[in-house]
C-alpha positions as CSV (number, residue, x, y, z in Angstrom):
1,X,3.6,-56.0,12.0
2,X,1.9,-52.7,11.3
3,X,-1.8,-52.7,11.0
4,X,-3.9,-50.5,9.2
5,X,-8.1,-50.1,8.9
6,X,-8.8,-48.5,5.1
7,X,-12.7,-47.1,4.9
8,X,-13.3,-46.1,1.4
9,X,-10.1,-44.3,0.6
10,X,-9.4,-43.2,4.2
11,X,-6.6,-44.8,5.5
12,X,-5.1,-44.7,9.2
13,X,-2.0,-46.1,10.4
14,X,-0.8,-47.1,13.5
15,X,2.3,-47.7,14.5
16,X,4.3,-44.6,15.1
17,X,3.6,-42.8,11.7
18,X,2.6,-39.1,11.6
19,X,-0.7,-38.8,9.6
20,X,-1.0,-34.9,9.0
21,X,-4.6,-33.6,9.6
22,X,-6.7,-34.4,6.7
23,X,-8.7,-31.7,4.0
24,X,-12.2,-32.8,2.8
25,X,-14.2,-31.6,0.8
26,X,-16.6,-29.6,2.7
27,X,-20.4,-29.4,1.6
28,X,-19.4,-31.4,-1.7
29,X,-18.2,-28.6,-4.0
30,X,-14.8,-30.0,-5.4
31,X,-16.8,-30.3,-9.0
32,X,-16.7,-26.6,-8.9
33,X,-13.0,-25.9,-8.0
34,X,-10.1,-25.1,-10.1
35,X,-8.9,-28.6,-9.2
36,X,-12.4,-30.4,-10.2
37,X,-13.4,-28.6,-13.3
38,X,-13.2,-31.1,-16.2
39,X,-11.9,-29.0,-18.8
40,X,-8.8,-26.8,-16.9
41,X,-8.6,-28.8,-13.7
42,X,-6.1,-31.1,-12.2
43,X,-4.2,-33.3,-14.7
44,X,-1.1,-34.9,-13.1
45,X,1.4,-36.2,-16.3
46,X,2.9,-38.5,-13.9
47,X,-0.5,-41.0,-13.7
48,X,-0.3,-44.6,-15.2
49,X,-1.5,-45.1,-17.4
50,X,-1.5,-41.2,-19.1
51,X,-4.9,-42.3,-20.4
52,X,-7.0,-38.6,-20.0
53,X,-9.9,-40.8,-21.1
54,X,-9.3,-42.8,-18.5
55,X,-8.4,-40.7,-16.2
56,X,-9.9,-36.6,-17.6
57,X,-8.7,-33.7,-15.8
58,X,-10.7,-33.1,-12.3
59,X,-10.4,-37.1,-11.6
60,X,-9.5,-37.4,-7.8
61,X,-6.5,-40.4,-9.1
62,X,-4.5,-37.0,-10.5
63,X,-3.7,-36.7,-6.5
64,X,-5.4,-40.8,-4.7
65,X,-4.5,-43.5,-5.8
66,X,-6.6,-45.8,-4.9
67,X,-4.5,-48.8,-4.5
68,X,-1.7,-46.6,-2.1
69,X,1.6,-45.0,-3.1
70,X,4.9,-46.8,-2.3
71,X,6.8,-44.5,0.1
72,X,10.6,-45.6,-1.1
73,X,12.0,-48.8,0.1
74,X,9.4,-48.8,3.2
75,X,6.7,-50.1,1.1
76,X,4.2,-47.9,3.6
77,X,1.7,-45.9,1.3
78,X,1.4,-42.1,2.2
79,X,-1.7,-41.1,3.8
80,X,-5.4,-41.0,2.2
81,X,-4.1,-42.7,-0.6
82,X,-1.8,-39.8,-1.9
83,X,1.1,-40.2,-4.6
84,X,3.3,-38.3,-2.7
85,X,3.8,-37.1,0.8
86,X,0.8,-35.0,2.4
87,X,2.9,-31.9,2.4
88,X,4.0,-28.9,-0.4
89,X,5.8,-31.7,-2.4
90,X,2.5,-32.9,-3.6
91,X,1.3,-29.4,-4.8
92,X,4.6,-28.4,-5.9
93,X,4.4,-31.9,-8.8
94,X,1.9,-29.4,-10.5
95,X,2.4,-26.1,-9.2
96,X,5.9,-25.8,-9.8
97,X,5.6,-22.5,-12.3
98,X,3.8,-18.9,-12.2
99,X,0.1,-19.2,-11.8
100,X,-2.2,-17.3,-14.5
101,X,-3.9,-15.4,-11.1
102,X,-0.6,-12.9,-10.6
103,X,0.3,-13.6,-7.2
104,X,1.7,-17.2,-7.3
105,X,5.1,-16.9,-8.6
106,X,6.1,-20.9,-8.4
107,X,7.3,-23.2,-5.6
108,X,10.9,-22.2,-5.5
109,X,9.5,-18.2,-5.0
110,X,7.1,-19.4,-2.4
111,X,9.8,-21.4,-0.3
112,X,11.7,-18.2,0.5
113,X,8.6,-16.3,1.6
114,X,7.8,-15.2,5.2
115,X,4.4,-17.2,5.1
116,X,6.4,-20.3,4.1
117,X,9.9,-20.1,6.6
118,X,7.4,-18.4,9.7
119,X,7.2,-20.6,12.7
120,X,3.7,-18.5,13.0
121,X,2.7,-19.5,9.3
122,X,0.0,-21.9,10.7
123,X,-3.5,-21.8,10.7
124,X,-5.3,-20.8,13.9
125,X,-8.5,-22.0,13.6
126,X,-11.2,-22.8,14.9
127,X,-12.9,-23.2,11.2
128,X,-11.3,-25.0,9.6
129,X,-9.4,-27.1,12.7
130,X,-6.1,-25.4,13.9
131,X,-2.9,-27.3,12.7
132,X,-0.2,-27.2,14.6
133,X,2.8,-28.9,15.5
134,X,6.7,-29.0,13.6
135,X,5.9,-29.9,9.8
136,X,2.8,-27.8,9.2
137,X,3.9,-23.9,9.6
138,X,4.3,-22.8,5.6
139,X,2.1,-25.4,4.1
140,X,-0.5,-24.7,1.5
141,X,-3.0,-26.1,3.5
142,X,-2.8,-23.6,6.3
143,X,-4.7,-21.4,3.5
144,X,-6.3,-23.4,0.7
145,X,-8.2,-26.5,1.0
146,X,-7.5,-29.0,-2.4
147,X,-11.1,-30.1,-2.8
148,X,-12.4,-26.7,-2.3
149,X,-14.0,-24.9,1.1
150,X,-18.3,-24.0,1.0
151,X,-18.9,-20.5,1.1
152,X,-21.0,-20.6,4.3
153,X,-24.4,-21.2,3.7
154,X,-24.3,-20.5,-0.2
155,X,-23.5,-24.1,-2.2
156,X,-20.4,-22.7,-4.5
157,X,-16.9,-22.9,-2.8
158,X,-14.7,-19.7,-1.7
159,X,-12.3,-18.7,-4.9
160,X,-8.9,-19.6,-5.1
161,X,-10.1,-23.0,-3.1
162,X,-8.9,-21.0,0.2
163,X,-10.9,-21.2,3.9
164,X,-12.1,-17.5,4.4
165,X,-13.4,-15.0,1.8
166,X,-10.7,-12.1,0.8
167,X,-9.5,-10.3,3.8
168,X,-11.1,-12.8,6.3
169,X,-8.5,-14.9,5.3
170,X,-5.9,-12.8,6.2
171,X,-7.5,-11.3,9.3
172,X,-7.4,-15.1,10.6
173,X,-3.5,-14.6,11.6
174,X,-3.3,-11.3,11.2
175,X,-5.6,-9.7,14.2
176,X,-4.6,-8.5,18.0
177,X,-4.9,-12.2,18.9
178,X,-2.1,-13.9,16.5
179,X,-0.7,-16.1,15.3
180,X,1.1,-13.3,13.5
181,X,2.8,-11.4,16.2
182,X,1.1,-8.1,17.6
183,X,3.7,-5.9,15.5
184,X,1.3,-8.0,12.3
185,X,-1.6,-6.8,13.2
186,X,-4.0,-5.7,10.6
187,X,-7.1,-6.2,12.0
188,X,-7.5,-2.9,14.5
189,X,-5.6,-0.2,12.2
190,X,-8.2,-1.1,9.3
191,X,-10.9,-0.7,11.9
192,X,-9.7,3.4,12.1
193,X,-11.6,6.4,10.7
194,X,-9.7,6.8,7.9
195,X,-8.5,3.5,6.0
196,X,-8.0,1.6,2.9
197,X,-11.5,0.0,3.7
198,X,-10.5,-3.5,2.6
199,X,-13.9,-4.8,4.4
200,X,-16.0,-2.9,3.2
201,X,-16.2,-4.9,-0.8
202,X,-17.1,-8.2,-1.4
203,X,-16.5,-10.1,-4.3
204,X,-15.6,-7.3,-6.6
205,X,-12.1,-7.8,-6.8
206,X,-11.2,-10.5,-9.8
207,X,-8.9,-13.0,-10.1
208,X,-6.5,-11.9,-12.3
209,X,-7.0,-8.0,-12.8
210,X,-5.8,-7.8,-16.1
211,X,-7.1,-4.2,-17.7
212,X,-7.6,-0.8,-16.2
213,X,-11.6,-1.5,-15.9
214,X,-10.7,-4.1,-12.9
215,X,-9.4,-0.5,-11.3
216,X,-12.1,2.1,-11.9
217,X,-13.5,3.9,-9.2
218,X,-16.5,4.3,-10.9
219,X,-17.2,0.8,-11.7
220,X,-15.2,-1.7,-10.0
221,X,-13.8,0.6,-6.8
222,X,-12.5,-2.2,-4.5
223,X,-9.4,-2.8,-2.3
224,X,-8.2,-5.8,-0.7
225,X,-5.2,-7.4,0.5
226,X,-3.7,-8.7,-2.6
227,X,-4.0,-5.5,-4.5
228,X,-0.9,-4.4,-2.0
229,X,0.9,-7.4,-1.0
230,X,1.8,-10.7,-2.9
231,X,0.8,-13.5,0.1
232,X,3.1,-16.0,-1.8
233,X,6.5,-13.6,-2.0
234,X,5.8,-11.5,1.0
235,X,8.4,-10.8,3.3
236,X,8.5,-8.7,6.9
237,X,11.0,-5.9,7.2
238,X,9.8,-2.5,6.7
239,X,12.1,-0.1,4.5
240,X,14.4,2.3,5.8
241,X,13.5,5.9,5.2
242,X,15.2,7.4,2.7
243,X,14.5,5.0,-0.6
244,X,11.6,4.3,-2.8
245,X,13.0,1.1,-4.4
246,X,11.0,-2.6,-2.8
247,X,14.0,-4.6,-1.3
248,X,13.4,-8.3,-1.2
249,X,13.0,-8.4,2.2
250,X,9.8,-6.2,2.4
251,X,6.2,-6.9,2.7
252,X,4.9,-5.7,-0.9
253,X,7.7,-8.1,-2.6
254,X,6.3,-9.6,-5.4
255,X,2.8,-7.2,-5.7
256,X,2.5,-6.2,-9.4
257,X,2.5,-2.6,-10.2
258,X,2.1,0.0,-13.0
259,X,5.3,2.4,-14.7
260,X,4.6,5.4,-16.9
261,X,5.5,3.9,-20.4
262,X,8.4,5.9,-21.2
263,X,9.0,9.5,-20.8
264,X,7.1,11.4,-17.9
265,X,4.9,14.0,-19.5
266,X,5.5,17.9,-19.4
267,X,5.1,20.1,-16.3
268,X,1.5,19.7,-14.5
269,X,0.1,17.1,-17.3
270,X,-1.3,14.0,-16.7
271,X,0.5,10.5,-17.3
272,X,-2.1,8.1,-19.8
273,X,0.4,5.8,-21.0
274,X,1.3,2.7,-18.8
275,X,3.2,-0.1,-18.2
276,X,2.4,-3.3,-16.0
277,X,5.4,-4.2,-14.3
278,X,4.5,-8.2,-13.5
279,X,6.0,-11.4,-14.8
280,X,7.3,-12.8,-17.1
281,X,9.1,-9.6,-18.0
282,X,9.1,-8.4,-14.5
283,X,9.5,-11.3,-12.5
284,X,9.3,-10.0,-8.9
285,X,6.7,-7.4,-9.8
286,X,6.8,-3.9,-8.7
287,X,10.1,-2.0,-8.2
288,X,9.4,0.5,-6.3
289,X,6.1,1.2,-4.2
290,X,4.4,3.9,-6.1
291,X,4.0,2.2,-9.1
292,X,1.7,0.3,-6.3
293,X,-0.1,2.7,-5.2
294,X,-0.4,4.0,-9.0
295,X,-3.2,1.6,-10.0
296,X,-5.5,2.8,-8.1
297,X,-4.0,6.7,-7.3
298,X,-3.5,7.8,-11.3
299,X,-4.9,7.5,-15.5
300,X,-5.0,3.5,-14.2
301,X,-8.2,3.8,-12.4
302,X,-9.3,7.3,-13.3
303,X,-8.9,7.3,-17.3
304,X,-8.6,11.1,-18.9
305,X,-9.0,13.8,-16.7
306,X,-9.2,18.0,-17.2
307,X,-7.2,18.0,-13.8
308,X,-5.7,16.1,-11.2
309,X,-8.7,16.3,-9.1
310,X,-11.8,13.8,-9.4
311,X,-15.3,14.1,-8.4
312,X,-14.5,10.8,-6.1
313,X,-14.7,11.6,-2.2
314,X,-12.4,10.4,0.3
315,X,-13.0,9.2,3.4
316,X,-11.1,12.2,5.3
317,X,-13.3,15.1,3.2
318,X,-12.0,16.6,-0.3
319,X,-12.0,14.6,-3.3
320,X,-9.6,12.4,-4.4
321,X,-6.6,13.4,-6.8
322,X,-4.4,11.8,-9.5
323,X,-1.0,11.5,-7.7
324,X,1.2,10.9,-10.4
325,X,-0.4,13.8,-11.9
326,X,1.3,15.8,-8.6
327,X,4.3,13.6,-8.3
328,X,5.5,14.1,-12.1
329,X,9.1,14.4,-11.5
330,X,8.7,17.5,-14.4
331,X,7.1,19.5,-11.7
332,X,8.2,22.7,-10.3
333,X,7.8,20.7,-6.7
334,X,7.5,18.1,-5.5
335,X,8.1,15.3,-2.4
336,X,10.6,13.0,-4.1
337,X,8.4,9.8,-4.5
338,X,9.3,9.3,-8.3
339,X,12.7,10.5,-8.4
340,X,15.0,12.5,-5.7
341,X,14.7,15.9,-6.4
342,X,18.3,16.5,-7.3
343,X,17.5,14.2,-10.6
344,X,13.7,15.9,-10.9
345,X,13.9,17.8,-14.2
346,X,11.6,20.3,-13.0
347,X,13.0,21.3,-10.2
348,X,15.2,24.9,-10.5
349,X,17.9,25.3,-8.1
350,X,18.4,25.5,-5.0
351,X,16.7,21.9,-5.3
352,X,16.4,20.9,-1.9
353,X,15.6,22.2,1.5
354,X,19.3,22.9,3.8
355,X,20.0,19.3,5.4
356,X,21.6,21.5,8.4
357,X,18.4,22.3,9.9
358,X,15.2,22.3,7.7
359,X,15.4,18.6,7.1
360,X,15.3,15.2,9.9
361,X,18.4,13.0,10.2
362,X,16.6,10.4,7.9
363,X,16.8,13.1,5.1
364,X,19.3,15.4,5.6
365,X,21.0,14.1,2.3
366,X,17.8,15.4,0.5
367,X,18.7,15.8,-2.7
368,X,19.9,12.5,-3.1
369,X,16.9,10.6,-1.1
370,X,13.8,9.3,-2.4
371,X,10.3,8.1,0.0
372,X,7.4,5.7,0.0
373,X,4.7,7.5,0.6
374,X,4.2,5.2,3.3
375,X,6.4,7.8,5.4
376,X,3.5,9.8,5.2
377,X,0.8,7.5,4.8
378,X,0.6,4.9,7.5
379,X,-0.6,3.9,11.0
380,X,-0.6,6.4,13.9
381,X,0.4,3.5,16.5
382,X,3.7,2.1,16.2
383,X,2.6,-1.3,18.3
384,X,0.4,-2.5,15.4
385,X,1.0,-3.2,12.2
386,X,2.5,-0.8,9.8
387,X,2.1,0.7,6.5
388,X,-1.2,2.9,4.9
389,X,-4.0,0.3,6.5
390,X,-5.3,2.4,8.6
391,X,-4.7,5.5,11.2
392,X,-6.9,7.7,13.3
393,X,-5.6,10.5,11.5
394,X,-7.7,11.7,8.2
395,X,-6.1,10.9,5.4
396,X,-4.2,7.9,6.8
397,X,-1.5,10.3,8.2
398,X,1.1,8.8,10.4
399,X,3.0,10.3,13.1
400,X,6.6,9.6,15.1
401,X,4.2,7.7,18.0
402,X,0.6,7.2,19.1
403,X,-1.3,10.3,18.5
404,X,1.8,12.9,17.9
405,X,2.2,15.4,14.8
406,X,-0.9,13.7,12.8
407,X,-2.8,17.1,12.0
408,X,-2.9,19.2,9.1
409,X,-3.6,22.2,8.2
410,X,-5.6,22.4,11.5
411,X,-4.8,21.4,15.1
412,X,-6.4,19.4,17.2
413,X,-8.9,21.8,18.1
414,X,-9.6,22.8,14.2
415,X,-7.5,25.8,14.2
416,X,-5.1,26.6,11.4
417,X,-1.3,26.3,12.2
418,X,0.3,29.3,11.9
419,X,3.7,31.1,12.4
420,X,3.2,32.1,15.6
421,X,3.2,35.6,17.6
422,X,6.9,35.2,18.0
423,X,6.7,32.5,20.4
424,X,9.8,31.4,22.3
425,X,8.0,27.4,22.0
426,X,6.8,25.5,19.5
427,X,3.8,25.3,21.5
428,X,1.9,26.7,19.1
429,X,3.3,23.7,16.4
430,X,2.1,21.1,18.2
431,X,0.9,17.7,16.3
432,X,2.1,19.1,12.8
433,X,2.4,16.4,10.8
434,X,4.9,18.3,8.6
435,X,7.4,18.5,11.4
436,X,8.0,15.1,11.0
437,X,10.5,16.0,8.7
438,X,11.0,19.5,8.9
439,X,12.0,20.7,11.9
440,X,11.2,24.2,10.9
441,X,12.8,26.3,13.8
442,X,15.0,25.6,17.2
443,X,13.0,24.7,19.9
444,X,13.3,27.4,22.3
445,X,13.9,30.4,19.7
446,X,11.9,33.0,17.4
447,X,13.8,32.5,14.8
448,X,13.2,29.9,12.1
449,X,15.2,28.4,9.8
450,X,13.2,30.1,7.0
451,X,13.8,33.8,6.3
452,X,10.0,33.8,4.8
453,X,8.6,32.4,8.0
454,X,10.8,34.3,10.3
455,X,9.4,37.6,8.5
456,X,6.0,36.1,8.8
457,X,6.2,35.5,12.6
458,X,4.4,38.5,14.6
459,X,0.8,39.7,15.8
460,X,-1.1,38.5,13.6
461,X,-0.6,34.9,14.4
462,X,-0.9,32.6,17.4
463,X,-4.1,31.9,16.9
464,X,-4.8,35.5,18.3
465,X,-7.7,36.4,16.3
466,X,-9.6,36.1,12.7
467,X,-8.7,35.4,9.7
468,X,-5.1,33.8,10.8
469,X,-3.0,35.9,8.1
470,X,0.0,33.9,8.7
471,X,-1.3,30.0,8.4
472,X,0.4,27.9,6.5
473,X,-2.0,27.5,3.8
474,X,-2.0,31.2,3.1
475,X,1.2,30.2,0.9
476,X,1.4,26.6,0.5
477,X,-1.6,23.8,-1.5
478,X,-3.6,22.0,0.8
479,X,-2.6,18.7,-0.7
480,X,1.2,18.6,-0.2
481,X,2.2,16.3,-3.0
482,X,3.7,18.2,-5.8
483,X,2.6,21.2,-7.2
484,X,3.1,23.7,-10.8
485,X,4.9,26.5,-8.4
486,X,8.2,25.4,-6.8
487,X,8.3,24.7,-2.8
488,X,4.7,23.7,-2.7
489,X,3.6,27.5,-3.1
490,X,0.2,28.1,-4.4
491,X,-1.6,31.0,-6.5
492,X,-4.3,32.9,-6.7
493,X,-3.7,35.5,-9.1
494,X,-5.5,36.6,-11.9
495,X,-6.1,33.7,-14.4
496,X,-5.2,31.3,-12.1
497,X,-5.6,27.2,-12.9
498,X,-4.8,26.5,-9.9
499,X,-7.5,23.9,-9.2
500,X,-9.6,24.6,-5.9
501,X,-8.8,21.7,-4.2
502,X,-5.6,22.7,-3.3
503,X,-7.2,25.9,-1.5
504,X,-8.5,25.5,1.9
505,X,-11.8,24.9,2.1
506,X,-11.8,25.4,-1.6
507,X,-11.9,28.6,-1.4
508,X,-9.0,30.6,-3.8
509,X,-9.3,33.6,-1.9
510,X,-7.6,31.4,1.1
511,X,-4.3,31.5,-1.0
512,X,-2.5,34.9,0.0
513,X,0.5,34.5,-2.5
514,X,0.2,35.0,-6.2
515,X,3.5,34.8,-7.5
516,X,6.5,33.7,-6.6
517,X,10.3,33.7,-6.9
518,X,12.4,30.6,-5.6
519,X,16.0,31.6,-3.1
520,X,17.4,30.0,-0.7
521,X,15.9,29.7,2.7
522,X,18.2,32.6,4.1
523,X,18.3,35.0,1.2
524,X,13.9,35.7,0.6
525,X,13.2,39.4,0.5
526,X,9.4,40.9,0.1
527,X,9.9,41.3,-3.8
528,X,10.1,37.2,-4.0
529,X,6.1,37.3,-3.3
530,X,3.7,39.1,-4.8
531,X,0.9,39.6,-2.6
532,X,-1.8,42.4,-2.9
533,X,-4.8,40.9,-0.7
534,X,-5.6,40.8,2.4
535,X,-4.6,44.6,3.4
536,X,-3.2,43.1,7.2
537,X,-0.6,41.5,4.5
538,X,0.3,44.5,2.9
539,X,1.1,44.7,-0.6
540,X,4.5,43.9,-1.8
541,X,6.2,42.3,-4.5
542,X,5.6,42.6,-8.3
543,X,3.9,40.5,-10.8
544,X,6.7,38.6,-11.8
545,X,7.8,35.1,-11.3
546,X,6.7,31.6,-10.6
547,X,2.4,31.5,-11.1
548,X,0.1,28.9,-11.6
């Protein structure tokens, strides 16, 4: 015969039975959970009697029962007294649904994520105790604690009834020390001098974010884990370059985003009218990542704007700017975030760059590709985890390994890139970010694979000297994501609106060209720009064409 010893409501059993670790209530704060409050908490329909003034919401029988549960034919009550086993299956009798907090999708949705089928998906320790052992990877518990966790030395619980505050909880499995594998690590990139600086806000972020206020870098500028990723949906395989569209496979499945309500707006305009793409009518949230990184890059956290640059700093230097303000598909350029450029409406032919030689492998269809602007954005070590956390890089820029082609518009040593003194290397190229994707010339030639920049190859670059006539950004915006000219060109001619933060330095008088006429990369000839300043440039062109 089995034998038992019951104290109060704790019951253990001996005999061969495997009694899951147990979750107290910690500093006695349950009566201030979602579970204990009395007028929204816990009320299980399946309690005999279904008395609620017998038994009102927040009473501990809606999960004990204090005379033990029958386990099937065994007649062996589940442990502490529970009405069902001490797994999922007992949340799931109430939490079967979406939550009201837009990042619990119900049970079934939760089953197929990686934090539920991950043989790492346990908690590590050491506070709470680490679980461990077949049974417990995937559980709710590994996170959230039923009767609610203390908040350290403060007498209210954590929200969302979980074991570490906001990131920390994360951080927990998610750091150079596992459980996650070292590929998951979070915890170093968002250390790095340029980051999404999820540690650096506490308690702003609400639970749910239901207006644009919750986004407003004025007022409420946050960012943490769960304004990216959905840790009840997410999966683990990164996307394959070349697409903008989430897959269900990836690890922002599920994250709720924000879709300009209907038409874009007209060339260079801001977008003000949204759409939040999240259940019910969008039930695995965002489609594609930008409308992501739209709630807090656009109108969604900026409201009205004069132009698409803000008064807010970055971490890198240079303010920040509205990005689907640049990435309006009604542009005259554009990287193809929103739509591939082949279906961008204001794009003029030729619409993409020649796939023989100006383009990477991963794009050499570019007309008909799309990006995240995580292939820009992301970490500069491929041994940690991926995606725009963090990289030593300013402006979270990525490169193709550890410290290679991060820099823009300067090199390493702060000197503007330039095309060269007709170099027979790319020598002088070395750690531009752009070439990532654009090769830009052969390797051991002085010829590129742009007429313009072949033209624009000679003395006066190199880094040979004061001002460097032949940088890039004497023809090209600072911030590379879309622009009113085609090909990313910039202006600086008379009556300009060219906003000075796509200058370098800020400066207008940095910005050779003034206008501009859009070929194909072989057939440019000196009428296509007009340029009349500096004099080492010499005048050509005529006032006609593309301008800002």
């Amino acid at each position: 015969m089995k034998k038992r010893i019951c104290i109060f409501v704790l019951c253990v059993f001996f005999g061969g039975e495997t009694v899951l670790p147990p979750v107290f209530g910690v500093g006695g704060v349950y009566s201030q959970t979602k579970h204990g409050n009395t007028t929204s908490g816990v009320l299980r329909s399946s309690v005999i009697p279904n008395d609620v003034s017998t038994y009102p919401r927040s009473h501990c029988i809606h999960c004990h029962e204090q005379h033990g549960s029958v386990n099937g034919s065994s007649y062996i009550p589940f442990p502490y007294l529970l009405f069902n086993a001490n797994n999922n299956t007992l949340c799931y009798d109430c939490h079967t649904n979406n939550g009201s907090a837009q990042i619990y999708h119900g049970s079934v949705n939760y089953d197929l994520s990686i934090h539920k089928t991950s043989a790492s998906a346990l908690w590590p320790g050491p506070t709470p105790v680490a679980r461990t052992g077949v049974g417990n990877q995937g559980l709710c518990l590994n996170c959230h604690n039923p009767h609610g966790y203390k908040d350290g030395a403060f007498s209210t619980p954590i929200k969302n009834m979980a074991f570490a505050k906001e990131e920390n909880l994360c951080l927990t499995c998610h750091d150079a020390g596992g459980p996650a594998p070292a590929a998951k690590d979070i915890n170093t990139p968002i250390a790095k001098a340029a980051k999404h600086p999820v540690a650096t806000y506490l308690g702003v972020h609400g639970i749910p974010e239901t207006t644009t206020a919750s986004f407003s870098w004025t007022t409420n500028k946050h960012v943490e884990c769960v304004d990216c990723h959905n840790p009840h949906r997410v999966q683990s395989t990164l996307h394959t370059a070349g697409v903008n569209t989430i897959a269900n496979t990836s690890p922002l499945y599920g994250t709720w985003g924000v879709e300009v309500n209907g038409a874009w707006p007209a060339i260079w305009t801001q977008p003000v009218s949204w759409l939040r793409y999240e259940p019910p009518t969008y039930p695995n949230g965002a489609a594609k990542e930008y409308q992501i990184c739209f709630k807090c890059h656009s109108w969604y956290a900026f409201g009205a704007l004069g132009a698409p640059t803000t008064t807010l700093p970055t971490g890198s230097g240079g303010n920040v700017t509205d990005q689907a303000w640049e990435f309006n598909p009604n542009n005259k350029s554009m990287h193809p975030i929103v739509l591939t450029l082949a279906a961008a409406a204001g794009t003029t032919a030729p619409k993409t760059l020649a796939a023989a030689n100006q383009l990477t492998a991963a794009w050499t269809a570019g007309g008909t590709k799309t990006m995240f602007c995580s292939d820009c954005h992301g970490n500069d070590s491929t041994t940690q985890g991926q995606g725009p956390h963090g990289s030593a890089a300013p402006y979270i820029l990525k490169g193709t390994s550890a410290g290679a082609r991060t820099y823009w518009p300067t090199n390493s040593a702060g000197t503007l890139y330039n095309l060269g003194n007709n170099n027979a290397t790319n020598a002088h190229l070395s750690g531009l970010f752009c070439m990532n994707c654009h090769p830009m010339r052969a390797a051991a030639a002085n010829t590129w694979y742009n007429k313009v920049h072949t033209e624009h190859a000679g003395s006066q670059g190199n880094f040979t000297g004061a001002p460097v006539n032949n940088a890039c950004i004497r023809c090209h915006i600072l911030v590379p994501h879309g622009g009113k000219m085609s090909r990313l060109i910039g202006s600086s001619n008379t009556g300009s609106t060219m906003p000075l933060r796509y200058a370098y330095l800020g400066v207008l008088s940095n910005m050779y060209v003034r206008r501009f006429t859009k070929r194909a990369a072989a057939s440019y000839n000196r009428p296509d720009c007009y340029i009349t300043t500096p004099s080492a440039c010499n005048t050509h062109g005529t006032n006609a064409g593309e301008t800002w």
